[in-house]
Residue, then its C-alpha position, 0 to 999 in steps of 0.5 A: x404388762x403382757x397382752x399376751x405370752x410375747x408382747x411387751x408394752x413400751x412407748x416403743x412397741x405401742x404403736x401396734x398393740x394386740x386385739x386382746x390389749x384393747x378388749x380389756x382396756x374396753x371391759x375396765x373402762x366400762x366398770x370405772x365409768x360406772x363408778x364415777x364422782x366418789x369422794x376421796x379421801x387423803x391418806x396419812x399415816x395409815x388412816x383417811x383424813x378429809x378436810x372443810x374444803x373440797x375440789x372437783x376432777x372434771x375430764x378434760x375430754x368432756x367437762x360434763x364428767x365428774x371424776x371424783x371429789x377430792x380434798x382441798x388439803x392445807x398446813x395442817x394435813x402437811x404437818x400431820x403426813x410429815x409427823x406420820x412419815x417422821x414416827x414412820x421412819x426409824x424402823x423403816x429406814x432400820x427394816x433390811x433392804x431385803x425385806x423393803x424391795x420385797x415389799x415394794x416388788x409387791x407394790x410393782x406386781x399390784x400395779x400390773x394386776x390393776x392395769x387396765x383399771x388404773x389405765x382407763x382412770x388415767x385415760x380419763x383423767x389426762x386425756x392421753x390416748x389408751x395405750x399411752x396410759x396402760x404405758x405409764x402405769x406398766x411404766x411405773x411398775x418397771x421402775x420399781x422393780x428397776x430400784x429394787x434391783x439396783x438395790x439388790x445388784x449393789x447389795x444395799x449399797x453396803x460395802x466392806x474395804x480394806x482394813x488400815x495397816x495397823x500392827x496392834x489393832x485390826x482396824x475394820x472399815x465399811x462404806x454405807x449409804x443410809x436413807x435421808x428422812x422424810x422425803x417429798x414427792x410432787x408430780x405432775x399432771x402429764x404422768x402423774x403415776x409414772x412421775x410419782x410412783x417411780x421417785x416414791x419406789x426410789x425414796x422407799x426402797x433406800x428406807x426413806x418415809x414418804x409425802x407425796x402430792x400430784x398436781x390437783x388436776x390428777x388427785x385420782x391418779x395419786x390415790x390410786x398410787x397411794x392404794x397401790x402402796x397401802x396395799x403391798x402391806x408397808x407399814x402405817x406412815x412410810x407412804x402418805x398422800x395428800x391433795x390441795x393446791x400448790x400454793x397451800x400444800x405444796x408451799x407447806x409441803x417444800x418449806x416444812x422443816x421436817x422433810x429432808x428431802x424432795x423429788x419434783x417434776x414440773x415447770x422451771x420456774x416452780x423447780x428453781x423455787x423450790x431448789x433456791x428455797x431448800x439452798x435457804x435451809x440451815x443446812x444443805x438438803x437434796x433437791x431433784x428437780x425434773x423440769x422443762x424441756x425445748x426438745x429440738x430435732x434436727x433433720x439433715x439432708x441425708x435424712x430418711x424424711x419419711x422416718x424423720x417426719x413420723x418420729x416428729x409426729x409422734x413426739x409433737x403430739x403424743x399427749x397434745x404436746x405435754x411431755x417436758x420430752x416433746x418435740x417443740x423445734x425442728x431444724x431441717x437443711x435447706x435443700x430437704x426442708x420444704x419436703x419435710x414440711x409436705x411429709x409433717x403436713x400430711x401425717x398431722x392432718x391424718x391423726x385422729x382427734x377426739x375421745x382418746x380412751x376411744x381406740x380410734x383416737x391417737x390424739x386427746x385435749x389438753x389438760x385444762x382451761x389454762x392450757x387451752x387458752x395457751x394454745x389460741x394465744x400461741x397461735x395468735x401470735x404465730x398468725x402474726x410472726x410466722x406461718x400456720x402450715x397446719x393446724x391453728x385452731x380449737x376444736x369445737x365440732x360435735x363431740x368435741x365441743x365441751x373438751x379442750x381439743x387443740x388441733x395439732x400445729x406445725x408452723x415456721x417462723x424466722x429463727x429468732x422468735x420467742x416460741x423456739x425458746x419458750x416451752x408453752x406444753x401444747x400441739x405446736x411444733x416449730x419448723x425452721x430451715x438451716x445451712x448445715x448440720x453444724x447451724x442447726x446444733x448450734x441452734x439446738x444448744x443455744x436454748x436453756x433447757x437439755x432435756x431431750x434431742x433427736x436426729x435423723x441423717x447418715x451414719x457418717x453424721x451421727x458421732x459428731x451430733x451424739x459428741x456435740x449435742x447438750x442434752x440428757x437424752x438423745x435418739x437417732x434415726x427413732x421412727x418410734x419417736x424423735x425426742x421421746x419415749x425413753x422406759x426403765x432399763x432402756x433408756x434412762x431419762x434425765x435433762x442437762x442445764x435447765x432440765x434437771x438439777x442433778x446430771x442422774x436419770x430416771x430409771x438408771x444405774x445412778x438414780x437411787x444413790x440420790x436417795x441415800x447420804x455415805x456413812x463412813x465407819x471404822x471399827x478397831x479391836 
């Protein structure tokens, strides 16, 4: 997405964003404010389909707003998106590669048209800040295109090889990567476009069929994405979008035997369900599963403090501290660590915290009341073993009062404390002192997860950190961000050990192929 003829928004460029960026987010969010607290529908096949039973989307920036009403979705409508995916499929998956990333370039191009549109929804609905929203959703259409070029860079992923060296028979040989079937999508609520909308353009463009569900608390999001594909003019049945509970339709959605395959981003602990249960299959399936991530940053002594403290910042509390990629941990060498501290102090206490779809809020709440209720039991337990530096409060000043604002935290304690192993998804960051570079990867490993990593020292420091560090993503020296804002075609995103069953990221050159299954064929004359 383009403010203007030279300025390109990323997670790195956001930060400085032009006029012109604002004043349309501003006219959009006045005309979807208008139209608040409709009904949706679910699409399957082509068609709406509602149910009995209907859930609310309520802002978490004020309770008060009624985003939508939406549809408690259960078995039944699951059966009835994977039937239409399964009638959907054959002639999808039969359609020319040509023609599906041209359907699907559509789509990207749909999504940069409705922008500033589908941004404020996301603003509203979140309660990430303006210009991390507009991010996600010109995210979502990067990744796309992204998959639609791969396909095209490796022409369908058709391949012919050599013919076997037979004297009386030509013997013609290919290599072929075929779509799986109907293929699940579930989102979750921190990018519930971007981490809907980017698997989704995968599935489909290999020639998949799709049922994809968002987390309840961002069932507007995803029907706004399901628009978005309906739009671009596939075919009835290739995308369907239901809504309901995790327990209802997102069990029946994992355990229906007519998907073939699935994409989840969320937790470890519904992630690892859902690969153990599709290992309980008759046969193998494929699973990609996102999960969580206990991103450390580590800070030596040759750092730049001042760039090490506002790379932290950013990635502790971008988004109040929901990104799987924030920056929960930081491991700092002794002799700066009390100045880091000073530096992380100051910068957190300066961020504006309130109304993010407000241009002059950095800083919104978290998404609901479970979250919030986490956030004052973490900092219970911190006020007893550890020390708040800042921080260590719910918000409840005017304004604010009927949101889940969480004052942004940085807090130390001693190094063996749960909460530096433990991902809680809130505005805490966890500042702890080390001997040496060396102490503070071995810190920095020990944790189960390998989603992201950053580091900020000397050049004579970074190979060793980039060879030894277990994570899927790394940054060095990143003022933008210590441990996050990774965008298609720059920095492919995708976690090691805990983080991600597969090795392959988001928006890389490997990312579709999971998609697909090899066909070998050989054909003698």
């Amino acid at each position: 997405m383009s403010a203007t003829s030279n300025f390109k928004l990323t997670y790195s460029t956001m930060f400085d964003p032009p006029a012109e960026l604002h004043q349309r987010f501003d006219r959009a969010l006045a005309k979807i404010k208008a139209d608040l607290g409709r009904e949706h529908a679910m699409l399957i096949g082509g068609r709406e389909r509602s149910s009995k039973d209907k859930f609310e989307v309520r802002s978490p920036i004020d309770r008060d707003w009624l985003l939508g009403v939406f549809q408690q979705g259960g078995a039944d409508d699951v059966d009835a998106a994977v039937a239409a995916a399964r009638a959907a499929f054959p002639p999808w998956a039969t359609t020319p590669w040509q023609e599906r990333v041209r359907l699907l370039r559509r789509a990207a191009h749909l999504i940069e048209e409705r922008v500033y549109d589908i941004g404020a929804a996301l603003a509203l609905e979140v309660g990430k800040n303006r210009v991390e929203s507009l991010g996600e959703v010109q995210e979502t259409a990067d990744l796309i295109a992204w998959y639609c070029a791969q396909m095209e860079a490796n022409q369908g992923y058709d391949r012919i090889l050599p013919q076997d060296p037979l004297k009386a028979h030509v013997s013609r040989n290919r290599s072929v990567l075929k779509p799986y079937g109907v293929w699940a999508v579930i989102a979750p609520f921190n990018f519930p476009f971007a981490l809907a909308g980017g698997p989704i353009g995968a599935a489909l463009v290999a020639g998949n069929s799709v049922v994809f569900k968002v987390a309840s608390d961002t069932a507007w999001s995803g029907r706004l994405l399901a628009e978005v594909f309906r739009d671009a003019g596939l075919p009835d049945g290739v995308c369907n979008y239901v809504t309901g509970g995790g327990a209802t339709a997102g069990e029946s959605l994992i355990g229906h035997k007519g998907v073939a395959g699935v994409t989840f981003t969320g937790s470890h602990e519904v992630g690892m369900h859902i690969y153990r249960s599709f290992a309980q299959s008759p046969w193998p399936r494929p699973c990609i599963a996102e999960m969580g991530g206990k991103n450390a940053t580590i800070v030596s002594r040759h750092a730049d403090l001042d760039r090490a403290a506002t790379g932290i910042v950013r990635s502790a509390f971008g988004l109040s501290g929901q990104k799987c990629s924030a920056c929960s941990r930081v491991y700092v060498e002794r002799p700066v660590a009390a100045a880091l501290r000073e530096r992380l102090t100051a910068l957190t206490e300066a961020l504006a915290i309130g109304d993010p779809t407000e241009k002059a809020n950095w800083m919104g709440p978290v998404i609901n009341a479970s979250a919030y209720g986490r956030y004052q039991k973490c900092v219970d337990h911190l006020v007893s073993h550890g020390q708040v530096l800042t921080g260590g409060r719910r918000l409840v000043d005017e304004g604010l009062a009927k949101g889940y604002f969480c004052a942004p935290t940085v807090a130390t304690a001693a190094l063996d404390y749960r909460l530096w192993r433990e991902e809680k998804f809130v505005p805490i960051v966890l500042v702890g002192e080390v001997e040496s570079v060396d102490a503070a990867i071995a810190h920095a490993n020990a944790s189960e997860y390998g989603l992201t990593a950053g580091f900020y020292g000397s050049t004579g420091e970074i190979d060793d950190f980039l060879a030894r560090i277990e994570a899927g993503v790394t940054y060095v020296n990143r003022p933008q961000g210590a441990t996050t804002g990774a965008w298609p075609g720059y920095q492919p995103f995708g976690g090691w050990k805990a983080s991600g069953s597969t090795g392959k990221a988001i928006g890389s050159f490997y990312y579709v192929q999971q998609y697909m299954r090899e066909q070998s064929q050989t054909v003698v004359d």
